[in-house]
N, C-alpha and C positions, 0 to 999 in steps of 0.2 A: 537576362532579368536583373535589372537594378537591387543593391541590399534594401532599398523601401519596401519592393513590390516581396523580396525573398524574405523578410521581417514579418510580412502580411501576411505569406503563404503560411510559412512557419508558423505562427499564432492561428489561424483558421484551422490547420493541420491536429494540431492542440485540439480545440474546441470541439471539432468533430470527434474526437475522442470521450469525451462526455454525454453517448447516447442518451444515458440513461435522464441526462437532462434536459437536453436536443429533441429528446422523442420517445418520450418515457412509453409509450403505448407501443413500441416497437417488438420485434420477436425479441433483439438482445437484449432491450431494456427486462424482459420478462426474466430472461436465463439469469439475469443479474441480482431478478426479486427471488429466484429459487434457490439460487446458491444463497442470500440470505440469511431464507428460509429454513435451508438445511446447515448452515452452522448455527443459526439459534436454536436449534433442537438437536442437536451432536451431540451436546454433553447438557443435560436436563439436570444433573445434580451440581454442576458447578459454571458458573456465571463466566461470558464469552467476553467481556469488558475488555481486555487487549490483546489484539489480533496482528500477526505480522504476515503479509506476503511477499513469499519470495520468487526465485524460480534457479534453475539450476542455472542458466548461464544467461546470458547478454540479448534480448530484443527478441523473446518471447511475450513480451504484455504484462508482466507484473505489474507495470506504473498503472496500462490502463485498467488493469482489473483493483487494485486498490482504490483508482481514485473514484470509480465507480462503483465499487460496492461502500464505499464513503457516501456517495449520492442516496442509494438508494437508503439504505442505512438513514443519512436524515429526512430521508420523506417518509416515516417513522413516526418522525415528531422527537426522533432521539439526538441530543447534543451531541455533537460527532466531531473528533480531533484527527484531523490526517496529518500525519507526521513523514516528512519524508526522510528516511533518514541512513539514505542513500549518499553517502557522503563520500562520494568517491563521484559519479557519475549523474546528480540531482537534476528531474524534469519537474518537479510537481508547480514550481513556479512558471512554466511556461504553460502548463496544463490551464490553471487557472489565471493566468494571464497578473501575474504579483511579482516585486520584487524581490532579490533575493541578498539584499546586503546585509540582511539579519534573520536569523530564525533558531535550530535547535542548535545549532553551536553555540550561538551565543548563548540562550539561557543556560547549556552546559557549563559555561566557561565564567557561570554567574558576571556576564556583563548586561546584561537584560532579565529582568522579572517577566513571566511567561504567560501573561497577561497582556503583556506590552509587545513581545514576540510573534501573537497569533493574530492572524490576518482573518477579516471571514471573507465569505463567497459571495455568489449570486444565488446560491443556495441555502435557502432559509435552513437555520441549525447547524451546519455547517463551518468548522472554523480549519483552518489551514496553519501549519506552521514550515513553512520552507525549509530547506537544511540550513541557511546561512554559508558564511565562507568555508570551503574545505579545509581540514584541518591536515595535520599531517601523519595526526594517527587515529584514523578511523574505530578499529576496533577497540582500542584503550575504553575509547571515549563511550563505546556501545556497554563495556560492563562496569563501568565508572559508579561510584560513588554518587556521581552527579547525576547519574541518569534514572537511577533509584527513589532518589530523591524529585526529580523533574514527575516521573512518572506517579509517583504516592500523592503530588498534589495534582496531576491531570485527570488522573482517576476520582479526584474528590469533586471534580468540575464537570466531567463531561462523563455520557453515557457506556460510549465506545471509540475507543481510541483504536487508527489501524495504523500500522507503522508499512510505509513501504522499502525495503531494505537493498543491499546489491542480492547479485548473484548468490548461492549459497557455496554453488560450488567451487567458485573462484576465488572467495576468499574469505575471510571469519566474523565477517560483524554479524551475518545473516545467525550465524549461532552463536556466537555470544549473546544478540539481546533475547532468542527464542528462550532464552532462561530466565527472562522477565516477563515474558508473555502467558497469556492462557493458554492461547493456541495460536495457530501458523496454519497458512494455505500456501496451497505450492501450485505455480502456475506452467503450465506446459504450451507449448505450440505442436498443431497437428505437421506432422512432415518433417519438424526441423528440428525438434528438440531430440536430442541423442539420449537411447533408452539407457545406455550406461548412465551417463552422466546422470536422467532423473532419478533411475537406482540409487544413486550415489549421494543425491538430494536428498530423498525419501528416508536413508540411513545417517545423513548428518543430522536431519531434522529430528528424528527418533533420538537421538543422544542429548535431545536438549530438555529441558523440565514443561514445555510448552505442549501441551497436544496438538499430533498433527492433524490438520479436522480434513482432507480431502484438498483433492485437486482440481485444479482448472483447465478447460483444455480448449485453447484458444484454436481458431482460425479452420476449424472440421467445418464444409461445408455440408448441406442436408438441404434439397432442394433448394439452390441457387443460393442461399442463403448463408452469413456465416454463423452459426450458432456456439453458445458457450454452453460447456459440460463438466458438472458437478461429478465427482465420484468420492464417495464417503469412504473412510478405513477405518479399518475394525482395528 
């Protein structure tokens, strides 16, 4: 396969990840309006406006479960910020098919107004901010001064902001910014994700000021199908 035809693959591969936009009437597209559902009603006395998902290690589905519960989220009607800010290992620009020689680094690093930073989608309401260039210190940059400030004016702008972040358990940005967030969802894979390590998740996420609203549990099949599952914590 030529790099054209593997450029193509690779971006289709992307796209189809976007059920929820591809075929919103589908079973996952549903799983993705439930989980919604049940964080907008997890915490009734205090407002869900910035959400991070994480997961405990490497290619269990956080990217795609952020960047879809972002979808479903603006077909809402609610102005929706997806932030990737995975700044070690960033897909969200391949997801939505955008460049990535600018985005939250750079308004961190105040060389861009975050205005000028956010890309939108094909998805009405919907605005995207890429990570930009990798920096070289990831987590600094998560409890920065700067990103305090980034966030008190994204929140003056948009409805719900959702951050998709690394791994938690690999390394510290995932809990550094969960102390700027409201709340945090933690994404699992059926079969592969190692019940230590989401133990281990569930407990770093817990030491952060952000509530943890529930998990994701990607790739459980249920009549041929692959369905996503919500589970609330007390």
């Amino acid at each position: 396969m030529g790099l054209k035809k593997q450029g193509k693959q690779m971006l289709l591969n992307q796209k189809r990840k976007l059920v929820t936009q591809i075929d919103p009437k589908s079973p996952i597209s549903e799983q993705y309006r439930t989980i919604r559902t049940n964080i907008q009603f997890s915490s009734v006395d205090e407002e869900m406006q910035v959400i991070m998902v994480t997961s405990s290690g490497p290619m269990e589905g956080k990217s795609t479960t952020a960047a879809n519960l972002a979808v479903v989220f603006a077909q809402q009607d609610k102005k929706v910020l997806l932030v990737d800010a995975d700044l070690r290992k960033p897909t969200m620009h391949y997801t939505f098919n955008q460049t990535n020689t600018f985005g939250l680094t750079t308004v961190l690093a105040g060389q861009m107004p975050l205005n000028e930073a956010v890309n939108s989608t094909d998805v009405p309401s919907l605005s995207i901010l890429t990570s930009g260039p990798i920096p070289p210190n990831p987590a600094e940059l998560m409890g920065s001064k700067s990103m305090e400030r980034f966030l008190n004016e994204a929140k003056q702008k948009y409805d719900v902001i959702l951050f998709d972040t690394p791994p938690i358990v690999a390394v510290t940005d995932a809990q550094v910014l969960g102390n700027l967030c409201d709340g945090s969802v933690l994404v699992a894979y059926s079969g592969k994700t190692d019940m230590e390590d989401a133990a281990k998740a569930k407990d770093l996420l817990s030491t952060t000021k952000s509530k943890l609203l529930g998990a994701v549990l990607n790739g459980k099949k249920l009549q041929s199908s692959d369905y996503y599952y919500y589970y609330g914590t007390k």
